[in-house]
Backbone as JSON Lines, residues from 0, in Angstrom:
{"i":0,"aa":"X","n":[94.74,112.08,106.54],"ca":[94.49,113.33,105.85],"c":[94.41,113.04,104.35]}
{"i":1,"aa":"X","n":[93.32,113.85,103.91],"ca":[93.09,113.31,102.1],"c":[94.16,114.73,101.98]}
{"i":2,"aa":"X","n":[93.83,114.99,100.2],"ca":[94.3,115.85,99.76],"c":[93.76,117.18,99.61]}
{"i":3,"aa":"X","n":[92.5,116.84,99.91],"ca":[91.46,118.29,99.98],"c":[91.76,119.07,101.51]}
{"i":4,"aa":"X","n":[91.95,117.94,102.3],"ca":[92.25,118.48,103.47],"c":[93.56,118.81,103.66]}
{"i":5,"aa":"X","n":[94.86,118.53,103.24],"ca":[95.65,119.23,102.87],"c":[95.85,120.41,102.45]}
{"i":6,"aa":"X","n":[95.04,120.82,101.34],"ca":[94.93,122.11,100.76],"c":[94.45,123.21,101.47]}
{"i":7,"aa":"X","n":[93.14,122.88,101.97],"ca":[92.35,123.14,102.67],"c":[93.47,124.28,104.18]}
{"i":8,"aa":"X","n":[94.6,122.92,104.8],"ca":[95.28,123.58,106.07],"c":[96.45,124.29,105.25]}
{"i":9,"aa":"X","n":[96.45,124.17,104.22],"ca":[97.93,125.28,103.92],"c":[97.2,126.63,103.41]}
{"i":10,"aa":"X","n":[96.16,126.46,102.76],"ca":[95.3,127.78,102.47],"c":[95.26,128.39,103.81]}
{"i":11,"aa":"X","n":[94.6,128.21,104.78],"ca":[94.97,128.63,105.9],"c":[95.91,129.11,106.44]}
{"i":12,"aa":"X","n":[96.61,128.11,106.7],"ca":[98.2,128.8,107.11],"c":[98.65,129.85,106.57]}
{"i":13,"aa":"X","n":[98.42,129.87,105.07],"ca":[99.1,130.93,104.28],"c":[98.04,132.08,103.38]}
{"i":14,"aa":"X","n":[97.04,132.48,103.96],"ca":[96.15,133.4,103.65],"c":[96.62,134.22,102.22]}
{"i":15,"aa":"X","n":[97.95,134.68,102.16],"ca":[98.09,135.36,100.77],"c":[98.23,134.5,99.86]}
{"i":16,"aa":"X","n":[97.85,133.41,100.01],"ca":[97.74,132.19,98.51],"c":[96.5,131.72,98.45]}
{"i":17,"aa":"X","n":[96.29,131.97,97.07],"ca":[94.78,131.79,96.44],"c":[94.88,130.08,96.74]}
{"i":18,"aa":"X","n":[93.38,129.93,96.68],"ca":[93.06,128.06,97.16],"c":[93.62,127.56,95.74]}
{"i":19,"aa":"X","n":[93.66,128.16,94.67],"ca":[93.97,127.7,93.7],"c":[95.33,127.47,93.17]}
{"i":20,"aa":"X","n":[96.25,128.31,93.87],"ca":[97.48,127.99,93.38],"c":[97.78,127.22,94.53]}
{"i":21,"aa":"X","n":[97.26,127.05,95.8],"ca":[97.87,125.76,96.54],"c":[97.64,124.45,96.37]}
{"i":22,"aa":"X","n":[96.28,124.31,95.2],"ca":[95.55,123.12,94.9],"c":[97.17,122.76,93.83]}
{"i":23,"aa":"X","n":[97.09,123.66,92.71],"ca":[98.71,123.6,91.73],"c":[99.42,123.27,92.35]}
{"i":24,"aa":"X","n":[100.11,123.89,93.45],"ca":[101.42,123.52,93.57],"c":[101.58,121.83,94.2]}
{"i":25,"aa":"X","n":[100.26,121.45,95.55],"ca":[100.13,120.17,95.47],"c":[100.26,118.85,94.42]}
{"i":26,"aa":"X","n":[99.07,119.5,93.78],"ca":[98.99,118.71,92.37],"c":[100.65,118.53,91.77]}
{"i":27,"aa":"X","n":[101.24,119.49,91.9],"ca":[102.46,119.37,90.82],"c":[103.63,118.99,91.46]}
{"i":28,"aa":"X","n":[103.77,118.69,92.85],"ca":[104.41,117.96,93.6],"c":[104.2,116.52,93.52]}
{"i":29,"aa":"X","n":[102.71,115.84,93.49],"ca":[102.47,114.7,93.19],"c":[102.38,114.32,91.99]}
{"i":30,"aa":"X","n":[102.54,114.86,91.13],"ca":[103.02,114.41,89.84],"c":[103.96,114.14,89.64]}
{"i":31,"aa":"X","n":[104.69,115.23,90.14],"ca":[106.54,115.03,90.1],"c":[106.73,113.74,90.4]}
{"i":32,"aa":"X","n":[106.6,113.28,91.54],"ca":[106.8,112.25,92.64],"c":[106.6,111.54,91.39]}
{"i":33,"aa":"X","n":[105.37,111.13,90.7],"ca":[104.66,109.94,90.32],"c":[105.41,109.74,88.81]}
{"i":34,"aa":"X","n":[105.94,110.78,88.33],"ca":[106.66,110.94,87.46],"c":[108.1,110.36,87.58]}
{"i":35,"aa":"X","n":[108.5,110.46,88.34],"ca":[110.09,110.65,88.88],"c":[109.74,109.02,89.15]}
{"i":36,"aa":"X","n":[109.16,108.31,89.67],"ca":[109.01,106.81,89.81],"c":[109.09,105.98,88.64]}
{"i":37,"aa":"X","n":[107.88,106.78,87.82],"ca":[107.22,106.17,86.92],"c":[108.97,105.62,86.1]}
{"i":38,"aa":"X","n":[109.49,106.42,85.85],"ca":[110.91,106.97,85.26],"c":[112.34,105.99,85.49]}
{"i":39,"aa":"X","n":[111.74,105.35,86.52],"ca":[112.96,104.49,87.75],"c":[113.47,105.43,88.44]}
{"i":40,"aa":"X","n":[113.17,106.37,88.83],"ca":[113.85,107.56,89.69],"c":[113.63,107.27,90.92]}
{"i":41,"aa":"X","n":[113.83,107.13,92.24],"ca":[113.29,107.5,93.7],"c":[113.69,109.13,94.48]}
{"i":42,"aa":"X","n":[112.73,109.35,94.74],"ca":[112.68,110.26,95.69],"c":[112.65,110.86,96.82]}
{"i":43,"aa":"X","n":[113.68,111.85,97.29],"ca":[114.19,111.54,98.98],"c":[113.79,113.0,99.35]}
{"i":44,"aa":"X","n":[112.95,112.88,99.93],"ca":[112.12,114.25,100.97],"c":[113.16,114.15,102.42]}
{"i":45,"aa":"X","n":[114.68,114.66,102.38],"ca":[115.18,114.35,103.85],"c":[113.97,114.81,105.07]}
{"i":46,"aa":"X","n":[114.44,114.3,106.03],"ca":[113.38,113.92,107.29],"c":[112.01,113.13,107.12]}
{"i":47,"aa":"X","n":[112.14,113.04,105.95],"ca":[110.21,112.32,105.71],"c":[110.61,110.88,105.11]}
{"i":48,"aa":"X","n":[111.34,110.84,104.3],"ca":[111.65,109.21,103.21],"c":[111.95,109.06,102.04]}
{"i":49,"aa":"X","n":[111.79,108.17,101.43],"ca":[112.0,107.87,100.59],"c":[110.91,107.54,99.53]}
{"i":50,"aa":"X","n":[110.72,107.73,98.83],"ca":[109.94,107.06,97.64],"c":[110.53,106.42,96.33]}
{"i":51,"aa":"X","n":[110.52,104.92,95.88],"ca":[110.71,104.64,95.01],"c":[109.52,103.21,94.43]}
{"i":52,"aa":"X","n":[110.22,102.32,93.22],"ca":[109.19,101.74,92.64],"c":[110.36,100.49,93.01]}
{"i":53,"aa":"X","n":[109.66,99.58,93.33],"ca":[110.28,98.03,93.51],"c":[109.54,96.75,92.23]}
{"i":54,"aa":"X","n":[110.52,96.39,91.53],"ca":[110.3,95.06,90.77],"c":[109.72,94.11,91.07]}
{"i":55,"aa":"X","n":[108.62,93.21,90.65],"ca":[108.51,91.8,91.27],"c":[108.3,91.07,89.93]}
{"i":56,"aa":"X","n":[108.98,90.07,90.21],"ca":[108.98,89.26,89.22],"c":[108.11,88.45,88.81]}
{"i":57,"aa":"X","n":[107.72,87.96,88.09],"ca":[106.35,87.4,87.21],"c":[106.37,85.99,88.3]}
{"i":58,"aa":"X","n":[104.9,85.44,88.43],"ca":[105.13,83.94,89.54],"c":[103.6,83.45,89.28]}
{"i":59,"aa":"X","n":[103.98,82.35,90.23],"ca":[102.4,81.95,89.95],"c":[101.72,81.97,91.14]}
{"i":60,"aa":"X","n":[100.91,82.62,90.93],"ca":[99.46,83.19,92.41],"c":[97.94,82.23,92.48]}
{"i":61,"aa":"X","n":[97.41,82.13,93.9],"ca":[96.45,81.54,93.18],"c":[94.9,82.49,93.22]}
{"i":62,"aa":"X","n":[94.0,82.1,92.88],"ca":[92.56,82.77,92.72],"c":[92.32,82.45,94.45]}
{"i":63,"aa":"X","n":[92.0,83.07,95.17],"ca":[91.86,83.17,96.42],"c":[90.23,82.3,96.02]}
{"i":64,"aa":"X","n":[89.33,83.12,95.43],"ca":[87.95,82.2,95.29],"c":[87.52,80.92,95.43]}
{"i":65,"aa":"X","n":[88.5,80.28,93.96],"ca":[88.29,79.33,93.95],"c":[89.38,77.97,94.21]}
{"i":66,"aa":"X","n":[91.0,78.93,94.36],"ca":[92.38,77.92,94.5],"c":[93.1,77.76,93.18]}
{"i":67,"aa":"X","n":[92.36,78.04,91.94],"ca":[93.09,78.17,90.72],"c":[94.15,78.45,90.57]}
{"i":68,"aa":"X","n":[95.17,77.81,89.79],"ca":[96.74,78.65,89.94],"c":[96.5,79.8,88.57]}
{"i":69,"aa":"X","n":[96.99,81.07,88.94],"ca":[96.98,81.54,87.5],"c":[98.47,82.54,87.15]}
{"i":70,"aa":"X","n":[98.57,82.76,86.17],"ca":[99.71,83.54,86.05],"c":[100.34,85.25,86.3]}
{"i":71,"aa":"X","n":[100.52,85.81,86.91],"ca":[100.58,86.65,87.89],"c":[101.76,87.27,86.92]}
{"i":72,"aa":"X","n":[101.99,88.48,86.17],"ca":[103.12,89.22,85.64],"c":[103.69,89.96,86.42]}
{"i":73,"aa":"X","n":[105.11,90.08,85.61],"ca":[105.82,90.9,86.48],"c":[105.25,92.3,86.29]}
{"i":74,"aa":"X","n":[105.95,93.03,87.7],"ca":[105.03,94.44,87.29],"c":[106.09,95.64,88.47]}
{"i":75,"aa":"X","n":[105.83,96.84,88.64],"ca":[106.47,97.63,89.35],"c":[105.57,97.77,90.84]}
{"i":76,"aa":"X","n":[106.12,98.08,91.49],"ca":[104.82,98.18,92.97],"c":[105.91,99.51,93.68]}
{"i":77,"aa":"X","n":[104.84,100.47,94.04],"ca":[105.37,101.62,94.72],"c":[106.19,101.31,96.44]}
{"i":78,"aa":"X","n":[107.0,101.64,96.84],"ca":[107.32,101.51,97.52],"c":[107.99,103.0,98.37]}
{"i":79,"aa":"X","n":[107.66,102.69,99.69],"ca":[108.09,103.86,100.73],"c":[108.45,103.6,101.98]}
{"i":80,"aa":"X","n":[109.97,104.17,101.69],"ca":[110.94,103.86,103.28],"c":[111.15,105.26,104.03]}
{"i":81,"aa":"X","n":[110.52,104.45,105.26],"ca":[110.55,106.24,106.51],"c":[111.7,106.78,106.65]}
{"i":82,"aa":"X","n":[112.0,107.92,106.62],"ca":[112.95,108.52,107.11],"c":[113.47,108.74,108.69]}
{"i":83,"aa":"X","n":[115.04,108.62,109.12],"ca":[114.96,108.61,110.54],"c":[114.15,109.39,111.38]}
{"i":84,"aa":"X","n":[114.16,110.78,111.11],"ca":[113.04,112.39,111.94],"c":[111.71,111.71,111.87]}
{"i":85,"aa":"X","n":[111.04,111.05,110.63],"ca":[109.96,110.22,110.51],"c":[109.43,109.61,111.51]}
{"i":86,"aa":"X","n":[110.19,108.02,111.61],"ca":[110.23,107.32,112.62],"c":[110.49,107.73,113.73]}
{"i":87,"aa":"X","n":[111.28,108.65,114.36],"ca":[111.57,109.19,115.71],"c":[110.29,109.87,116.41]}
{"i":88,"aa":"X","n":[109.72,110.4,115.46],"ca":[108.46,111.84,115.62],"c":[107.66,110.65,116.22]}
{"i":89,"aa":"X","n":[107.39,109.27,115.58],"ca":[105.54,108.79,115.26],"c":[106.49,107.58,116.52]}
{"i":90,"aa":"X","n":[107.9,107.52,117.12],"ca":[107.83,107.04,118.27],"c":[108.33,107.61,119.65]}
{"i":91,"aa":"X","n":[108.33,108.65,119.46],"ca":[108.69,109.39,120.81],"c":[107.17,108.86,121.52]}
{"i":92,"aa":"X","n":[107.94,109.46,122.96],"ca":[106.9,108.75,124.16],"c":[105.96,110.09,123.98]}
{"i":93,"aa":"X","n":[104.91,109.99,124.28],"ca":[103.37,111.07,125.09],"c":[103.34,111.25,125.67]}
């Protein structure tokens, strides 16, 4: 599911909300999120997960192309751990 299609099924669902303030309130949920990371913060949606930002430390990588070694910085990388209701839902049996 993108984000248009998101909007798209809660407009629906919820007929007395303009497409426009559900496009907002999306939007301003994923900002939050991206904010709250950006920040060193993580964020815990109980039943859904976790969201936070994980460290990696600077190393040396190579150029897949050509085998070159080159220098690779450290940097932040998003990271997301399922929540138990999460994992239970996407493995119950069919």
């Amino acid at each position: 599911m993108i984000r248009s299609e998101l909007i798209t099924k809660l407009v629906r669902e919820n007929p007395h909300l303009r497409r426009r303030d559900v496009e907002r309130i999306v939007n301003t949920i994923f900002e939050e999120i991206t904010e709250a990371m950006a920040n060193g913060n993580r964020v815990e949606l109980r039943g859904f997960g976790v969201f936070s930002a994980k460290k990696r430390n600077a190393r040396l990588g190579r150029n897949p192309r050509t085998g070159e070694r080159i220098a690779v910085e450290k940097k932040h990388v998003p990271f997301f751990n399922a929540g138990k209701l999460l994992r239970l839902r996407l493995n119950r049996s069919s």
